[in-house]
N, C-alpha and C positions, 0 to 999 in steps of 0.2 A: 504494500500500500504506500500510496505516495507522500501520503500529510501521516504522520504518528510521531510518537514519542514530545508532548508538548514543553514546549521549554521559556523561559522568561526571565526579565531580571529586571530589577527597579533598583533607579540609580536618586542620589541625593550626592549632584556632584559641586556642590556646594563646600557639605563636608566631609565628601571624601567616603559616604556609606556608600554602601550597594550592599544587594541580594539579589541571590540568583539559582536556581536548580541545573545550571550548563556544568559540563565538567563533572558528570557522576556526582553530583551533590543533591541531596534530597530537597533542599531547600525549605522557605517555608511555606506554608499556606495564603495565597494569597489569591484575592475575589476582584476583576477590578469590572463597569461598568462606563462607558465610557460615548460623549455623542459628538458629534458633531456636523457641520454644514458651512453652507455658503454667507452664512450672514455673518453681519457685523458685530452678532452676539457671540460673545466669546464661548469656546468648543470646553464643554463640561468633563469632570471625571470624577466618578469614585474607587477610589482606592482603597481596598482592606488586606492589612497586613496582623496574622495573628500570632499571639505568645511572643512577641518581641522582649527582650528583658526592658528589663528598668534603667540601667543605662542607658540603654541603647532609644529609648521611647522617650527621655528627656533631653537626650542629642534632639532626637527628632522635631520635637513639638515648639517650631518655630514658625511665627507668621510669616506668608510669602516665599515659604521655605521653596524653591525648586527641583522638581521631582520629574524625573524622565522613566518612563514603561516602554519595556521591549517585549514582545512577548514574537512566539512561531514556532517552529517545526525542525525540531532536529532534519529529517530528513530531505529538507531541504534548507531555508538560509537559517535556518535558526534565528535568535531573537532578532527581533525588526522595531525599530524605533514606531512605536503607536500612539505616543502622546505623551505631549510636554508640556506642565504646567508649574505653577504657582499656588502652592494653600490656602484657600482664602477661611478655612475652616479644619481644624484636626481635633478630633475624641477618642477617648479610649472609653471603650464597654467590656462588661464582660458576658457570655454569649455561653451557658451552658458551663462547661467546663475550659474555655477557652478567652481569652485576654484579647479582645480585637481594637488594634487601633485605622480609625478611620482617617481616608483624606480626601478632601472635596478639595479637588483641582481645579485651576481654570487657566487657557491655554489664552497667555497674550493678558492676563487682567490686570497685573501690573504695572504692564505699557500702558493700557488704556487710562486707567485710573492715575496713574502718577504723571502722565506724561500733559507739561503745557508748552506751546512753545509762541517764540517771536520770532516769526522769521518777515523776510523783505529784500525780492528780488527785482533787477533793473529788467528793461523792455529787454521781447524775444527773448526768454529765458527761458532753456526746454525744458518741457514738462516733467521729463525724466529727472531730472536733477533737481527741481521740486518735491516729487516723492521720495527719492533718497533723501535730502535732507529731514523730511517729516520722519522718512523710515529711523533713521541713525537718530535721530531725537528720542524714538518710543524703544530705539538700544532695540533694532531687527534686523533681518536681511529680506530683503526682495525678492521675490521672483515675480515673473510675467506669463501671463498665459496668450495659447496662440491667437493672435493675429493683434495683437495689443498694439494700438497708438496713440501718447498721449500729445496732444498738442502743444506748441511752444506758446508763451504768455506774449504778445505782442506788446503790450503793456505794461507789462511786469506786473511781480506776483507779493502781496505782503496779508499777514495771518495772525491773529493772535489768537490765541484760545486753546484747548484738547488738540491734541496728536490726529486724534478719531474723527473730529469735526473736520479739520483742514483735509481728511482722507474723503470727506463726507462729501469735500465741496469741490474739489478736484477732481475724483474719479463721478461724480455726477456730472461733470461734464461736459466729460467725457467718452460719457455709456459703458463706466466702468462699475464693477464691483470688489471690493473689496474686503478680505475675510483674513485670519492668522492661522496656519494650519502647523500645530507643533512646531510653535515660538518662530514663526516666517511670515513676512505680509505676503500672501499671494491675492495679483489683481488679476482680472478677469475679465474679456468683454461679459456684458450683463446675461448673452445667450450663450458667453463660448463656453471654451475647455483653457486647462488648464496645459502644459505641453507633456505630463507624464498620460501613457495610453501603451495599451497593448496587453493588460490582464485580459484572459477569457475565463469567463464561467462555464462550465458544461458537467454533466452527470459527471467524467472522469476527473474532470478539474475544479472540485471544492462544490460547487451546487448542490444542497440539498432542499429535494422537492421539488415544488415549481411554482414559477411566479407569476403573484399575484396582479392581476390589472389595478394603475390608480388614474383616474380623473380628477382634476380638481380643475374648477371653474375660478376666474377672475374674480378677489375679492371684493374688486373699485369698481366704481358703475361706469360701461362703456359710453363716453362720451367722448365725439369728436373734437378736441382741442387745438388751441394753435401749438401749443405745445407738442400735443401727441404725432399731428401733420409735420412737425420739425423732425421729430425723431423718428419718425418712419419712413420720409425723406433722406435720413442719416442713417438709416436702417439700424438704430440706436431702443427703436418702439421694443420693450418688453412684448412675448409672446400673451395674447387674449388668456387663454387658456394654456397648461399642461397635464399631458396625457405620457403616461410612464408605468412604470412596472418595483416592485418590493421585491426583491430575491434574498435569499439566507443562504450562507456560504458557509463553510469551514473558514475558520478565523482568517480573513485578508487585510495584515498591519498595513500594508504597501500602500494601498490606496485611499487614495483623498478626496475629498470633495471638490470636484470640478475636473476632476479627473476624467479619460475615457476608458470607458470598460465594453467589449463584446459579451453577450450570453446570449449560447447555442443550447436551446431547448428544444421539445417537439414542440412547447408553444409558439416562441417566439426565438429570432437569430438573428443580431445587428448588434449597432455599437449606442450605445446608451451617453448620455452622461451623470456622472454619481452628483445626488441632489442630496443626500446626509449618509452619513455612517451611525451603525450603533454596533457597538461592538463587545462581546459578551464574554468572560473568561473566570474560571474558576479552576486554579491547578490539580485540586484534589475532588472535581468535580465535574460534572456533564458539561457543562458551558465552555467553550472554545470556538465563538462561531461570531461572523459577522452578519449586518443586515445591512443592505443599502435600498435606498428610494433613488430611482433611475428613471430621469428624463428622454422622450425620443428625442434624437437627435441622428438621424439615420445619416448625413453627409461627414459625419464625423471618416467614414468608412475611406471618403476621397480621399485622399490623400493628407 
């Protein structure tokens, strides 16, 4: 079998802890829970780590503490970076005969919450160089997703306020979006992808079951605006409607939200793009599986 023997480590490289079952080590017990997507709301986790000592659980229990999850499959890459965050919340319970300490993650809340800035740039300054400075301000790195172009400020460009607002007010527009996917700003056109693509799901490749149809209708009431006429003109218009599919995998760390992914089922065969992740793991237990909500986006396949 292709996917066995599950393996993980959670790092705190801060101070220097880790834990992990790699390496014939039994490890410990550890449950983590974890979402995320496309928006500008920062990508959620819970992390449960049990019977830690005493020592070791008041090293831990520090606000803002940074915490990175590997989790995957010996037989093939082994752990895989799944998500990186920040503490906004740590408790210890006990749970039976068992000492659990809790961690409610949040990937990027940091930057958002701490970060203000003043910037103020001269005419025709590229846009690119506007989001780096915002990026390096909320202390990130960037990436860009395909076909991504931000315009120069003809004008020149000046900001005060949140990290998050000036991303707010820039990638609007220009029909971008913008999300942090394990501690990275990645932008996005508002319909595209992201540049990583080429996971397939199928019966032999991590798919279990078969997926579900979703429809969901336009929140906002369709009305013709001069606004809307601009950007569909720019072909910037958000899509009316989306229509997409829920599949459940054997645990896939790799993939991100805005990502391109294929699934070859008897239902359906094309390239989708990942619209959230939620990702499920329990070392000493059933859970080791992902789920993603996937957008049609069938041109993804062109090239």
């Amino acid at each position: 079998m292709k996917y066995w023997k599950r393996q993980y480590k959670i790092a705190f490289p801060s101070i220097g802890y880790y834990f992990t079952n790699v390496d014939n080590r039994n490890g410990l017990k550890i449950e983590f829970d974890i979402d995320k997507d496309l928006t500008k709301q920062t990508n959620k986790s819970v992390l449960k780590i049990y019977n830690l000592s005493k020592e070791t659980r008041k090293a831990l229990e520090f606000p803002d503490i940074n915490c990175e999850i590997y989790a995957g499959y010996e037989s093939t890459t082994g752990p895989v970076k799944l998500f990186v965050g920040n503490a906004m919340q740590i408790k210890t319970i006990i749970s039976g005969n068992d000492m659990c300490t809790e961690f409610r993650l949040s990937d990027g809340g940091v930057a958002i919450r701490d970060c203000e800035i003043s910037i103020s740039f001269p005419p025709n300054t590229q846009g690119t160089k506007v989001i780096q400075t915002i990026a390096s301000s909320m202390g990130l790195a960037v990436v860009y997703g395909r076909d991504v172009v931000i315009n120069s400020f003809a004008n020149g460009y000046s900001f005060i306020g949140s990290g998050g607002a000036a991303l707010d007010e820039v990638c609007g527009a220009n029909g971008l979006k913008w999300s942090i996917q394990n501690g990275v700003l990645q932008i996005i056109l508002e319909e595209g992808i992201s540049e990583n693509r080429g996971i397939v799901f199928g019966k032999d490749s991590g798919l279990i079951g078969s997926p579900e149809r979703i429809i969901k209708s336009n929140p906002k009431p369709d009305k013709e605006t001069p606004k809307r006429k601009r950007k569909r003109k720019e072909k910037k218009d958000r899509a009316e409607k989306q229509a997409g599919w829920k599949i459940k995998t054997l645990l896939a760390p790799s993939v991100l939200p805005g990502d391109a992914v294929k699934v070859e089922s008897e239902i359906i065969t094309g390239w989708f793009r990942v619209e959230a992740v939620r990702h499920s793991g329990d070392s000493m237990g059933n859970d080791w599986t992902s789920e993603f909500d996937l957008i049609e986006r069938l041109t993804y396949a062109n090239g």
